[in-house]
C-alpha positions in Angstrom: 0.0 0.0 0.0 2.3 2.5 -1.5 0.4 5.4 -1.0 0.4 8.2 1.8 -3.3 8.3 4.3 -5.5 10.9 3.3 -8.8 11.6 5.0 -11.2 14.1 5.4 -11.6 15.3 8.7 -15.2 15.6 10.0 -15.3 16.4 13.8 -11.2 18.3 13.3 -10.0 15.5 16.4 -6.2 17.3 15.2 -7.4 20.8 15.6 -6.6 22.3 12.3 -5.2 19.1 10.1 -7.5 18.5 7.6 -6.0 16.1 4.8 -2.9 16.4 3.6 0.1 16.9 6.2 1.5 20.5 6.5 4.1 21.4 5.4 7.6 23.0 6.9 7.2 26.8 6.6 3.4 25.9 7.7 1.9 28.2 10.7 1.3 26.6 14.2 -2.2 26.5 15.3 -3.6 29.3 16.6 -5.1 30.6 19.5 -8.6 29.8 18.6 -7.4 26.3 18.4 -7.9 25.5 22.1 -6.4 21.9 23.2 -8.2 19.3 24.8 -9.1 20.0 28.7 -6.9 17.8 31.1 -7.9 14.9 32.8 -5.6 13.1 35.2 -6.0 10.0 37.0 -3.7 8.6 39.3 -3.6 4.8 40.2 -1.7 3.7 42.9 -1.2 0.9 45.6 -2.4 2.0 48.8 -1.1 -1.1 50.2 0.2 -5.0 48.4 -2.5 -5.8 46.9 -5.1 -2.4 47.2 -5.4 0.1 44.7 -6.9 3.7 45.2 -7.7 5.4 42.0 -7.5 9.5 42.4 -8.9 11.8 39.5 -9.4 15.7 38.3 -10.2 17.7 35.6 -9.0 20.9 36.0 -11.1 24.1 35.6 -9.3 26.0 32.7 -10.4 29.3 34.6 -8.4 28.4 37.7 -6.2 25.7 37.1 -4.7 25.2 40.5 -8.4 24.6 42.1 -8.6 21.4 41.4 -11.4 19.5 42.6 -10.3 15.8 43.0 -12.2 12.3 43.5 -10.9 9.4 44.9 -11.9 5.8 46.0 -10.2 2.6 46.9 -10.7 -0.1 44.2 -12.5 -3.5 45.0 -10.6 -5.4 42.2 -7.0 -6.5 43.4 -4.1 -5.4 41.9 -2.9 -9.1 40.6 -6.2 -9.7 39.4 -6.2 -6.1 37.1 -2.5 -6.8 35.9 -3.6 -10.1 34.7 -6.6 -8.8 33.0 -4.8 -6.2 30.9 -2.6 -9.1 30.2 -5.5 -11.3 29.0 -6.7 -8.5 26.9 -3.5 -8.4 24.6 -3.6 -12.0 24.0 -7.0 -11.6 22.9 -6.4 -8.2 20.3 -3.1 -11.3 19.7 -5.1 -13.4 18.9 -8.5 -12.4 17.5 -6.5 -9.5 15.5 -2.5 -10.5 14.7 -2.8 -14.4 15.0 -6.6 -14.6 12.5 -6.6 -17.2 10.6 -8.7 -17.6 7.3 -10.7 -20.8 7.2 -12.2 -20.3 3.8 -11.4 -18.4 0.5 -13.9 -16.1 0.6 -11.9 -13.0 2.1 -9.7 -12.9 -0.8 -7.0 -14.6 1.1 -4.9 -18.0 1.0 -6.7 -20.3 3.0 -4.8 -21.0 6.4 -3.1 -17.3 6.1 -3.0 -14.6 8.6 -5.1 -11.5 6.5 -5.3 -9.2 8.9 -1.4 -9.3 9.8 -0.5 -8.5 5.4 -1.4 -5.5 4.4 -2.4 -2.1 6.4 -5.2 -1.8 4.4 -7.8 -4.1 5.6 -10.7 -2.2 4.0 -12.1 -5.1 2.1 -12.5 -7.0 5.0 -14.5 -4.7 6.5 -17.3 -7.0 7.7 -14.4 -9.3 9.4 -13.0 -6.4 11.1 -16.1 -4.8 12.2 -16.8 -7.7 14.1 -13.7 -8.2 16.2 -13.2 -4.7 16.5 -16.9 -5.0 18.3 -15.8 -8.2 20.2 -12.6 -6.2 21.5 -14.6 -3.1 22.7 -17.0 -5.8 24.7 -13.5 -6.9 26.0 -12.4 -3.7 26.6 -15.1 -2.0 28.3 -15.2 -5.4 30.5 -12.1 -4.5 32.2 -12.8 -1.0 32.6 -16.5 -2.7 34.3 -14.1 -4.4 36.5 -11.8 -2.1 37.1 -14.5 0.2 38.6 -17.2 -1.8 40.0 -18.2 -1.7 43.7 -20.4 -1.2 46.0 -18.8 1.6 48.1 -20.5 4.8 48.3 -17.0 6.5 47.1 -16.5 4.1 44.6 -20.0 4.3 43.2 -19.6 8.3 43.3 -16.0 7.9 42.0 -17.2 5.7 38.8 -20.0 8.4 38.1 -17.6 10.9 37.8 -14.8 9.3 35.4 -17.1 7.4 33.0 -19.2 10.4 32.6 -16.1 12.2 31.9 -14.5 9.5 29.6 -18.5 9.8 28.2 -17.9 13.5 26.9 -18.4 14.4 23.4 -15.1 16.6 23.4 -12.0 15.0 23.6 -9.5 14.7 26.3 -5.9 15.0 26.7 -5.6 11.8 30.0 -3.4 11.0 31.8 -2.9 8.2 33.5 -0.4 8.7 36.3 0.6 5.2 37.7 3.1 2.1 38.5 1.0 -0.4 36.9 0.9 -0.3 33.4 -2.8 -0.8 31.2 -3.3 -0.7 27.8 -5.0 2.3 28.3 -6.4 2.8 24.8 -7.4 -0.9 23.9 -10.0 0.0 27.3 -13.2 0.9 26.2 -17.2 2.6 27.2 -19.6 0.5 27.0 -20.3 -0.6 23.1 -24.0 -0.3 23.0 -23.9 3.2 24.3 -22.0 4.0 21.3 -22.7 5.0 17.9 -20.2 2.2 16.3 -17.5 -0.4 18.4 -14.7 2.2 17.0 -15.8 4.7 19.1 -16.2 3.2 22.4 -12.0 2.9 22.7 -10.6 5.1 24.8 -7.6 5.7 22.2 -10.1 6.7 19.7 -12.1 9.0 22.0 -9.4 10.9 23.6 -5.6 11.3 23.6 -4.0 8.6 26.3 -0.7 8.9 28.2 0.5 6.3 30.5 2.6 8.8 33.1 5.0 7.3 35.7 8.1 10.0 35.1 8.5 13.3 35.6 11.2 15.9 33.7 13.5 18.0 34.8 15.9 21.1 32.8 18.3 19.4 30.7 21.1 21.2 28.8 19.7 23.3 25.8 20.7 22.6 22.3 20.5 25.9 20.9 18.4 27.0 17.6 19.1 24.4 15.1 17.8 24.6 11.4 17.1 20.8 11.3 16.5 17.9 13.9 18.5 15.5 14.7 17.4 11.8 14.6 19.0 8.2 14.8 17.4 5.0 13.3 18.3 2.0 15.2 17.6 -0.6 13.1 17.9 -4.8 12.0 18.7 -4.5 8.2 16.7 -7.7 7.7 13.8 -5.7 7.5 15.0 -3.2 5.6 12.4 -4.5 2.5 9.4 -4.9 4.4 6.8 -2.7 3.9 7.5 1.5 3.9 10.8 0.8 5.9 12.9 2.2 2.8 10.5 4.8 2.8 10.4 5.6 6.6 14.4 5.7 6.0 14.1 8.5 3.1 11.7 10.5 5.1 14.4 10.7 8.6 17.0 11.5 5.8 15.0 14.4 4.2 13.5 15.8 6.7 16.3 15.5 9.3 20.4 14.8 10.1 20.0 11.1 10.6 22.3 8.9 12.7 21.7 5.1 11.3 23.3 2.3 13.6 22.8 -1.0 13.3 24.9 -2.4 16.3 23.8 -3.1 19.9 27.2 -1.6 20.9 26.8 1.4 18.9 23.5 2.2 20.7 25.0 1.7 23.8 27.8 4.0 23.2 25.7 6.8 22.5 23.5 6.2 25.4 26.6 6.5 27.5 27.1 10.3 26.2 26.5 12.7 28.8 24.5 14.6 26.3 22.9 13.0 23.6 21.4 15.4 20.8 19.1 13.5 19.3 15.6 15.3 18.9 14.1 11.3 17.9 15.2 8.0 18.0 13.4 5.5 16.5 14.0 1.8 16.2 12.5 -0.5 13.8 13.7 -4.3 15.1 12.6 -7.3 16.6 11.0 -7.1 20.3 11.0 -10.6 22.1 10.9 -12.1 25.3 14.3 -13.6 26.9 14.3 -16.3 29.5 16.4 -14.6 32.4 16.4 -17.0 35.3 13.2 -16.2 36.9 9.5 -16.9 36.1 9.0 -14.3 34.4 11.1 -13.7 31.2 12.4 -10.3 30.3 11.6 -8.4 27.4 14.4 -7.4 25.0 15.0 -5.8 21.5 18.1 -6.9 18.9 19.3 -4.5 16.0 21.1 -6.5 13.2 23.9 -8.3 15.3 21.5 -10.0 17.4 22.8 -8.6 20.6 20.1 -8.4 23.7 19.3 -4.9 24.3 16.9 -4.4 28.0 16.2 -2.5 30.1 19.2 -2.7 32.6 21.6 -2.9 29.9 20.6 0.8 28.9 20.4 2.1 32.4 23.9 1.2 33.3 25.5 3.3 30.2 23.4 6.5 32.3 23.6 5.6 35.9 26.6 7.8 36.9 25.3 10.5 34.6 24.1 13.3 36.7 20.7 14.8 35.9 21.7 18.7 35.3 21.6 21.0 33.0 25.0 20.3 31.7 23.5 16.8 30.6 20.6 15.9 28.0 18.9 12.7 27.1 15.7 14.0 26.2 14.5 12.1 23.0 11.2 10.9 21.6 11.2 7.4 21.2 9.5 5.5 18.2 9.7 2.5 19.5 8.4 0.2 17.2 9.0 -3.1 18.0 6.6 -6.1 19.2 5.5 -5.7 22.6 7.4 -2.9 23.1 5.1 -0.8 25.0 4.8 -3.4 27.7 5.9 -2.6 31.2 7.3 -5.1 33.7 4.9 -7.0 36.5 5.5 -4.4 39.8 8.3 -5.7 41.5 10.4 -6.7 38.3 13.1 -5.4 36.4 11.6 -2.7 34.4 11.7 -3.4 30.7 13.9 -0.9 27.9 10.9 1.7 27.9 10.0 2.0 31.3 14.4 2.5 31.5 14.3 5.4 28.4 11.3 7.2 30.2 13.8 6.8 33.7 16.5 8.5 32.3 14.6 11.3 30.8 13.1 10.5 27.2 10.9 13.2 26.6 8.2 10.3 25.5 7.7 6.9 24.3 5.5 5.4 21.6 5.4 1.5 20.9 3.0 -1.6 20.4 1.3 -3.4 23.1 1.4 -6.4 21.4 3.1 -8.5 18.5 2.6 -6.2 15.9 2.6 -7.3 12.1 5.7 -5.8 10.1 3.7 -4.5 7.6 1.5 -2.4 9.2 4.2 -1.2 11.5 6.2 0.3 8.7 3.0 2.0 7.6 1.9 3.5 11.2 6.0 4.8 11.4 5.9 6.7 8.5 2.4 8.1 9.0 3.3 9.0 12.2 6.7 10.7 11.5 5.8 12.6 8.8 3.6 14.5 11.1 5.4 14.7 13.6 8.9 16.1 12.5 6.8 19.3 11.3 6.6 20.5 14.5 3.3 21.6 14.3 1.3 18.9 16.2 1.5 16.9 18.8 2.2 13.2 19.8 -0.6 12.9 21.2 -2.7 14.6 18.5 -0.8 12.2 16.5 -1.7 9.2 17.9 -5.5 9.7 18.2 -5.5 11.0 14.6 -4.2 7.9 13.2 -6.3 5.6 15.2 -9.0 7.6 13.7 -7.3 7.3 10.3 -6.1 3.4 10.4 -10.3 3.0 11.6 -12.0 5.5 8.8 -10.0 4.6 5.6 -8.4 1.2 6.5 -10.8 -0.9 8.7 -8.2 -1.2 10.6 -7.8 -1.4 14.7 -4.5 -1.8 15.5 -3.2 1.9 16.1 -5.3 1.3 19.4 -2.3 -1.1 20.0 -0.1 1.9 19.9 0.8 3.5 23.3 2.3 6.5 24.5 4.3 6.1 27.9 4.9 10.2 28.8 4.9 12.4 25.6 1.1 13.3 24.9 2.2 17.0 24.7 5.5 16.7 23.3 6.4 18.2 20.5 9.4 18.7 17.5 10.8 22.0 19.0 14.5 23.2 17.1 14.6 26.2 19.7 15.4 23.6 22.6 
């Protein structure tokens, strides 16, 4: 599907893109073009295995007058992490991992249609009704998540489904230790004009927020960004990823390694001046000596790149001004987006957001080559304009990969921090 996404915008979710992506030289949007209002949630363990869940939405008139609502879950907090886990094996499974059983979708019969092509528009009906099945699922585990009989919980699940409810979107985030799919949640389907819209990560823009920033060195008014791709040269033919690589090298001074060791040396610089790093690889699961087995990527020499491999090149970095690691990462590898059970060694994105990434966005799940190369370019090509953000970004292709392509996985897509950030050469 050589061809860039086009679509006509009818309820402006991007504030001001309509169609065709603008162009450097293009004006930012203007006042008129208010952003989303806020609404933060914060989920955290008020002892083992109790959650409380805390929430607010701001008033834009007096911002620091928040009003806040809180309750303590009934659901335990091993029984929501293994929910959100059952709910990627199932978008796995009903979406990745479909099999054909007859002819009749066009496809070869014991093939996997919905993982070859990005374009799943002629199998519309197919799609329409797993995309409905996952919103059921969806919208479950928000039910769980929320149901009670406690007077504050009751009062507490008014508030933030009728929120969630709102015809205007959101800017959310969710401020927490344990890590949900946050966009593959759902409302409740039969409340909603189609199953596309019940998801939260076609409703609203999503963060997952467990980091918080702090003044790095400045890089000065540059005339172009700077950006690295960090790449296994094995898929260098599948898909857009020739095309993804002409885009970085247009649009920006691009740093190519192909080396676990090469990554690892630039992660040991005490400033690093990359404005985006992305990585197209392979993301897989490692057996390290414990139950629970550790997720990993590999560029083309096969090396194991985790999470405590990075964070040792940055431990004895001080965080001042006179250092910088403060990249958005494209992350776009399977399972990427995945954080580590509470308790475990926290996996590479959980370590990038640690050591100061300004954002990262990656897959949930396995996610099939193909349309991976095609959410990558989409996404970049917006995003190194510097007019929008990535979190406008990532709820306008949801919208997109739904409307033209019948196609649900950029729900799969997560952002870890990053919902406001944006390309900025005056850093």
């Amino acid at each position: 599907m050589p061809q860039d996404l086009v679509v006509e915008v009818l309820q402006d979710p991007s504030h001001g893109y309509t169609g065709v992506p603008p162009q450097r030289g293009s004006t930012r949007r203007t006042a008129d073009d208010e952003a989303p209002a806020e609404l933060r949630v914060m989920l955290f363990r008020a002892s083992e295995n109790a959650l409380q869940i805390v929430a607010s939405v701001p008033d834009p008139a007096a911002p620091e007058d928040r009003q806040w609502h809180r309750a303590t879950l009934d659901v335990p907090a091993n029984e929501l992490w293994a929910r959100a886990g059952r709910l990627r094996r199932l978008w796995r499974d009903l979406v990745v991992r479909h099999r054909s059983t007859t002819a009749e979708y066009g496809q070869r019969v014991g093939g996997h249609p919905l993982a070859e092509a990005a374009d799943l528009s002629e199998l519309a009906p197919l799609t329409e009704a797993l995309t409905t099945k996952l919103a059921h699922e969806g919208w479950d585990l928000l039910d769980v998540m929320l149901d009670g009989n406690s007077h504050d919980l009751g009062r507490f699940r008014e508030f933030l489904l009728g929120a969630l409810a709102g015809k205007d979107p959101l800017r959310i985030t969710f401020d927490s230790d344990l890590h949900l799919p946050w966009p593959m949640l759902a409302m409740d389907p039969s409340a909603c004009d189609s199953p596309w819209e019940a998801f939260l990560g076609h409703r609203h823009q999503v963060e997952q927020n467990s980091a918080y920033p702090w003044d790095q060195a400045p890089l000065g008014q540059r005339e172009h960004p700077t950006t690295s791709l960090n790449t296994d040269t094995t898929l260098d033919d599948v898909g857009r990823a020739r095309e993804v690589r002409t885009l970085l090298e247009q649009r920006s001074r691009l740093i190519v390694r192909t080396h676990g060791s090469d990554l690892l040396k630039a992660l040991a610089n005490p400033v690093l001046h990359e404005d985006v790093m992305y990585f197209w690889c392979h993301g897989h699961f490692v057996d390290n000596g414990t139950s629970n087995p550790f997720l990993a990527i590999r560029l083309s020499d096969g090396e194991h790149i985790d999470g405590p491999a990075v964070t040792r090149k940055r431990r004895r970095i001080p965080r001042t001004r006179q250092t910088r690691f403060k990249p958005f990462v494209l992350l776009n590898a399977c399972h990427t987006a995945q954080a580590a059970a509470p308790g475990d060694l926290k996996h590479l994105g959980q370590e990038l957001i640690n050591m100061g990434a300004d954002g990262i966005l990656a897959p949930q799940i396995e996610i099939p080559q193909v349309f991976a190369t095609e959410y990558a370019y989409a996404f970049l090509q917006l995003y190194l304009t510097g007019l929008h953000t990535a979190g406008e970004i990532s709820q306008l292709l949801v919208r997109r990969f739904a409307s033209e392509f019948s196609n649900p996985l950029a729900l799969t897509y997560s952002l870890h921090c990053g919902i406001n950030s944006r390309l900025d050469l005056a850093s």
